[in-house]
C-alpha positions in Angstrom: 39.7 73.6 -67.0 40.0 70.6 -64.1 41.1 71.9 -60.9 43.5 69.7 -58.7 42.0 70.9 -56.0 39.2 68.9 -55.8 41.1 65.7 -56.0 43.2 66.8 -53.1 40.5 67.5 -50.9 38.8 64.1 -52.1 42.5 62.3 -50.5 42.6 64.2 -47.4 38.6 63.5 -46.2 39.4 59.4 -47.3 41.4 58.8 -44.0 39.1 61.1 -41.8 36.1 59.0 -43.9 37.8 55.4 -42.9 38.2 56.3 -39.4 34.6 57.8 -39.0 32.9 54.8 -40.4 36.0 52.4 -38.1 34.7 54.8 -35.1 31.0 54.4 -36.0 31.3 50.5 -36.5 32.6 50.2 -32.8 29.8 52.1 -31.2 27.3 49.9 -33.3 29.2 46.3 -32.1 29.7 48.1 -28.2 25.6 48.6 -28.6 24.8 44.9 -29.6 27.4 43.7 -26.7 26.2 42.9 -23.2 27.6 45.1 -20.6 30.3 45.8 -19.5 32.0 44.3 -22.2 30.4 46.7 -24.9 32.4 49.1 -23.2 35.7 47.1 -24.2 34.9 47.8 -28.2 35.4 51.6 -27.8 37.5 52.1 -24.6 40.4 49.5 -26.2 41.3 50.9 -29.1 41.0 54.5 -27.4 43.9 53.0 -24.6 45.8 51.4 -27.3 46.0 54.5 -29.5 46.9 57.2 -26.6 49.5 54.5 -25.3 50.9 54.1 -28.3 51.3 57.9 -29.2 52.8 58.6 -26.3 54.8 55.8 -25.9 56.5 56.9 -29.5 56.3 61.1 -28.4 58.0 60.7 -24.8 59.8 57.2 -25.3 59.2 55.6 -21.5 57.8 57.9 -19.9 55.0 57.5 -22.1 54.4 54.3 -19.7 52.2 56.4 -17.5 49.7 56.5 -20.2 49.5 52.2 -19.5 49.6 53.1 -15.8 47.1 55.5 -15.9 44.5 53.5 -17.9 45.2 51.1 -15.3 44.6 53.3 -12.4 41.1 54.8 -13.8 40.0 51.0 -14.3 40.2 50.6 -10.7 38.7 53.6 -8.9 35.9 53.0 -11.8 35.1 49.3 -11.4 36.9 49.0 -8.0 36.2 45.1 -7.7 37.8 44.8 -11.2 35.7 42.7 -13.1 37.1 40.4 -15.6 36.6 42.3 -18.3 38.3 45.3 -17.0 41.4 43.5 -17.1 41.8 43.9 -20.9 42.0 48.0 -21.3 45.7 48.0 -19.2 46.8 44.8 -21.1 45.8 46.2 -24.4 47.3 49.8 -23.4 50.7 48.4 -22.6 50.8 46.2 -26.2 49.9 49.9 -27.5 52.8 51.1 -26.0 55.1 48.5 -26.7 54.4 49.2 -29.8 55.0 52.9 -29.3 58.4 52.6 -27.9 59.6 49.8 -31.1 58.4 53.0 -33.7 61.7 54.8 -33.9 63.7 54.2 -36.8 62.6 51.3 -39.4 59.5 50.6 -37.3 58.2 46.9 -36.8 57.4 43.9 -39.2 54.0 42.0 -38.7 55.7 39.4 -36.6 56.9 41.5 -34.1 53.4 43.5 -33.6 52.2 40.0 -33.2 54.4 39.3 -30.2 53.8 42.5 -28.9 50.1 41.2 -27.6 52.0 39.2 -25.6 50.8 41.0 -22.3 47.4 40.4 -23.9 47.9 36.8 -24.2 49.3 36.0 -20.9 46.1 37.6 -19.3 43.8 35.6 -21.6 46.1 32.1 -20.5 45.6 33.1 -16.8 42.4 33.9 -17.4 40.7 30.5 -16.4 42.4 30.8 -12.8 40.5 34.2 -11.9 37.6 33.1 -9.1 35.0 34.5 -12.2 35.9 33.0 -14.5 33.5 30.2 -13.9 30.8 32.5 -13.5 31.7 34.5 -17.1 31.5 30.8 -19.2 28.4 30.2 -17.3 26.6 33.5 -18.7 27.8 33.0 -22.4 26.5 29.8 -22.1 23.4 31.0 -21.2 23.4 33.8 -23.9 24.1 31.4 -26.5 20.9 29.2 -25.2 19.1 32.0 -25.3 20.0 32.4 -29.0 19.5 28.7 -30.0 16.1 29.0 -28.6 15.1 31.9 -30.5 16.4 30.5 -33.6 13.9 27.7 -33.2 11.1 29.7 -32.3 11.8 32.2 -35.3 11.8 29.0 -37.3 8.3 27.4 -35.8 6.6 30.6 -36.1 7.6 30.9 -40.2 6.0 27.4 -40.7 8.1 24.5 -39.9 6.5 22.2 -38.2 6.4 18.4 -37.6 9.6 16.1 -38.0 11.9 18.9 -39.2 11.4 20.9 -36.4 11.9 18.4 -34.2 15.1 16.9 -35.9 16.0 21.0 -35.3 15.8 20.9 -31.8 17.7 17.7 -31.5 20.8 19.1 -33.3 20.5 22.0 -31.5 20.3 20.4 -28.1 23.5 18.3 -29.0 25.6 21.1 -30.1 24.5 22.9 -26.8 25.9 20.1 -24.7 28.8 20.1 -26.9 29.4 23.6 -26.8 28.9 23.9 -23.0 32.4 21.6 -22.5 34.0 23.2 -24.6 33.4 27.1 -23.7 35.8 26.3 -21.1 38.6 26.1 -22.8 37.6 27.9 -26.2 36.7 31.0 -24.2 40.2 32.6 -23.5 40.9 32.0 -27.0 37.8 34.1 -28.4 38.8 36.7 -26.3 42.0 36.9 -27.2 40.9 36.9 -30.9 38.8 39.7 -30.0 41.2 42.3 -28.4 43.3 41.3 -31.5 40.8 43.1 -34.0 40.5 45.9 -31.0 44.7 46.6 -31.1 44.3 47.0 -34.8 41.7 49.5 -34.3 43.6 51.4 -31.4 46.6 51.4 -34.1 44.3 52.8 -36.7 43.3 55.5 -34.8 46.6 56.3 -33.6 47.9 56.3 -37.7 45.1 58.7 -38.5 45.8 61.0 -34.9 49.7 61.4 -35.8 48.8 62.4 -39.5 46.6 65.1 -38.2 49.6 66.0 -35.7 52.1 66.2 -38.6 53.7 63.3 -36.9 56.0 60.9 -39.4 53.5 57.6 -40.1 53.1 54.9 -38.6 55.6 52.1 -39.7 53.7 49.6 -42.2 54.7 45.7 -42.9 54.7 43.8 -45.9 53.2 40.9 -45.0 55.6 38.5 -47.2 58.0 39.4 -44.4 55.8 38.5 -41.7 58.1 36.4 -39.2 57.4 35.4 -35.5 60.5 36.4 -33.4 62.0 32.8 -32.0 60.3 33.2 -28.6 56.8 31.8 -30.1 57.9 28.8 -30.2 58.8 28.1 -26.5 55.2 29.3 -25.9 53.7 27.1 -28.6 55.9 24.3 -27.2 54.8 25.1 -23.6 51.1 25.0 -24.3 51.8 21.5 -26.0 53.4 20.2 -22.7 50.6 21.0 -20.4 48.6 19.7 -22.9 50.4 16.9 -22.9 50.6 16.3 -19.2 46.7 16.1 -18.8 46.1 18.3 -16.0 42.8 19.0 -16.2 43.1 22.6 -14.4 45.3 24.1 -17.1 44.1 22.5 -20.0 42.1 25.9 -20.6 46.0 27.5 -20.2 47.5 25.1 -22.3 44.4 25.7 -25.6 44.8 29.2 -25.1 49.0 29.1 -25.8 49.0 26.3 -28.2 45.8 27.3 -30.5 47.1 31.4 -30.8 50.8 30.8 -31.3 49.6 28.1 -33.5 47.9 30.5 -35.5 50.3 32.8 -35.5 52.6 30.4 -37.3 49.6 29.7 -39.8 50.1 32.8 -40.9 53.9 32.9 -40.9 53.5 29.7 -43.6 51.2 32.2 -45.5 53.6 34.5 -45.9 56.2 31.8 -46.5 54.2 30.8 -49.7 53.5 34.1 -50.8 57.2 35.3 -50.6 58.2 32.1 -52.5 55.5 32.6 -55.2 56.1 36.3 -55.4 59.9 35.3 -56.2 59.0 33.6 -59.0 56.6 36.1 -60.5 53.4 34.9 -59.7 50.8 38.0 -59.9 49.8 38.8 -55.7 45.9 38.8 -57.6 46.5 34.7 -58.3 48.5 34.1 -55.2 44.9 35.3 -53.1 42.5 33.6 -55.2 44.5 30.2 -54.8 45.2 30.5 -50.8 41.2 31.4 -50.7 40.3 28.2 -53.0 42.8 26.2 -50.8 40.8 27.3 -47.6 37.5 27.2 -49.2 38.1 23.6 -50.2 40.0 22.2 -47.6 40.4 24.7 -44.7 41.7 21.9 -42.2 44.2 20.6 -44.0 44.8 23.7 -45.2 45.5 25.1 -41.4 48.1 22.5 -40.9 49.8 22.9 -43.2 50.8 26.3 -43.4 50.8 26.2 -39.4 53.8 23.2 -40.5 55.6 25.8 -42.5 55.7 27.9 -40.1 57.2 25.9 -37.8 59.6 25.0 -40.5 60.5 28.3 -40.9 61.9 28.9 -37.5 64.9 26.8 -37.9 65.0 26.4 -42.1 64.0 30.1 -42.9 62.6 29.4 -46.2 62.9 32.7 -47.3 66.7 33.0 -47.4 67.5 29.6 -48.6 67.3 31.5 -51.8 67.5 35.1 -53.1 64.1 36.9 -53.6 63.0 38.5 -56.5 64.0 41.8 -55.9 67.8 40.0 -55.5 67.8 38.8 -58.5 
């Protein structure tokens, strides 16, 4: 005789399961990091979670939690270094978040434009006095790692003309890399705290199921829509762009490349929704888009970044009824 007990304990350790291994995988990355900025994989997504919980439990008063994230960076790194900056940015997306949970919850756009705080910090980033001093040491981290590479490789036998031709390419790259880190460096960050939100919201899904709270809102990611705003900041990282002032060109990459990518995606979805209308299987739409971007990834880029932008004044998706209209 099966029980159905055991399946039902099988369900409820998953999620606990998923978040140990989630919780396990950040102390691993925050050991492999340099510090401070290991701290930033486990303390994030701790801010973002207990923002975002009590953001949604106490509505604004739940901004202290933001404020008081804020207040224990300073007395603990009182000169607040720059990578202290990103625990109060990433609390107060956690509780924008928090507040926007009541009733129907969000879509994926409007998460996205919720890291605004996060991306403003990483634009204003290259105006901070250390910032100079922060490209300066991944630079020299990343030296570190090219010449490893190349001892690793002399000491397993290659010798002669290849390894030479090695050192060449990597001594070119180096010098290309070190003009770029400048400007590429806000972005990577950014990316970064990006993966670190998601976490914080993970934890916070699995901390409100053990509270018996309602779950957290989930988005279908065929609606996925940036809200109209993203494109005054995707059309004011093109100006200064534009303008060639070489002070903010690091301001203007950082705004143009991540609302740029947030419109990527938004073509993404655009396809998938139209495909998904006309019955294609989701298995065949995610093969294709991989093929695509396996193939030709640039092209590939610009053109659902194109769409995108389309859709903010065409909105594809309602130029004809979906499939669940029909």
């Amino acid at each position: 005789m099966t029980s159905t007990a055991e399946p039902a304990r099988v369900r409820g350790a998953t999620p606990w399961l998923r978040s140990a291994l989630l919780i396990t995988a950040l102390g691993l990355f925050a050991l492999q990091t340099p510090p401070p900025w290991g701290t930033l994989w486990l303390v994030v997504p701790v801010a973002v979670a207990a923002s975002l919980l009590a953001c949604w439990r106490f509505g604004v008063w739940g901004l202290a939690a933001p404020v008081a994230f804020f207040g224990v960076t300073m007395f603990r790194e009182s000169s607040m270094g720059l990578w202290a900056w990103w625990i109060p940015a990433c609390a107060l997306t956690g509780a924008w978040m928090g507040l926007r949970e009541e009733g129907e919850g969000t879509t994926g756009g409007q998460r996205a434009w919720m890291l605004i705080p996060v991306l403003v910090l990483a634009a204003g980033l290259p105006w901070l006095l250390r910032y100079p001093q922060l490209v300066e040491e991944v630079d020299r981290e990343l030296k570190a790692s090219d010449a490893e590479l190349v001892r690793l490789l002399g000491r397993m036998g290659d010798q002669g003309g290849r390894l030479a031709t090695l050192e060449r390419a990597v001594a070119d790259n180096a010098a290309l890399r070190s003009r770029l880190l400048p400007h590429v460096v806000p972005t990577a960050l950014f990316a970064w705290m990006i993966l670190l939100v998601g976490a914080g919201r993970a934890l916070a899904s699995r901390a409100a199921s053990s509270l018996r709270w309602p779950q957290l809102s989930r988005a279908r990611f065929q609606d996925w829509r940036l809200p109209d705003g993203a494109i005054w900041v995707f059309l004011a990282g093109l100006a200064l762009l534009v303008a060639q002032w070489p002070p903010w060109t690091p301001t203007a990459w950082t705004l143009l490349l991540n609302t740029m990518l947030g419109f990527c995606v938004q073509g993404i979805a655009v396809v998938e929704s139209l495909l998904l209308a006309r019955g294609v299987p989701p298995s065949l739409i995610v093969l294709t888009m991989l093929f695509v971007f396996a193939v030709a990834m640039p092209i590939f880029m610009l053109t659902t970044a194109a769409v995108g932008l389309g859709d903010v004044w065409l909105d594809f998706r309602h130029l004809e009824p979906g499939a669940d209209q029909e």
